[in-house]
C-alpha angles and dihedrals in degrees: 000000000000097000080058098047088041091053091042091056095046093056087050090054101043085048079050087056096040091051096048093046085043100048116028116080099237085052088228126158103239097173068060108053089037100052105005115117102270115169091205095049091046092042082057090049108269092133089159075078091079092056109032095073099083100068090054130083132192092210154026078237094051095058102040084065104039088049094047085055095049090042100054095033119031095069094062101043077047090058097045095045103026135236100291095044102047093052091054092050086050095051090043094047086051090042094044096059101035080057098046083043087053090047096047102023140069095179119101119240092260116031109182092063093056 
């Protein structure tokens, strides 16, 4: 199912983050500053950044909710909508906000890492 591959590869991502903070010197988040909303980064055409977002995460906290969400509530919008679908208006919904953030907001994704 697609909420389950979703969530699988979220987790994936945030132990990516806790890995990178955890174990480089300068304790930076580099699945962040590779993918995280950044309005300079995008201006100079990095346009994955509209997307990427969603698969990163700020806290232990942040995750667990977002997840829970996912998890509770993904399956049955799958179910209504279908695989295909939901995973597009996954995708749009994820695109849809990184975008408006971009328009109306300087600050990065996550803006305790930058």
């Amino acid at each position: 199912m697609v909420s389950y591959t979703l969530l699988g590869i979220t987790l994936l991502v945030f132990g990516a983050q806790f890995l990178s903070q955890s174990l480089s010197p300068d304790g930076l988040d580099w699945p962040f500053l590779l993918g995280g909303k950044i309005n300079a980064f995008i201006l100079r055409g990095e346009i994955w950044r509209l997307i990427t977002p969603v698969l990163l995460h700020g806290s232990l906290l942040h995750i667990a909710f977002n997840m829970y969400a996912l998890f509770s509530i993904g399956p049955v919008l799958e179910r209504h909508y279908g695989h295909m679908r939901f995973l597009a208006l996954y995708l749009i919904a994820g695109f849809t906000g990184n975008a408006l953030s971009f328009v109306f907001s300087p600050a990065s994704s996550l803006p305790r890492t930058v």
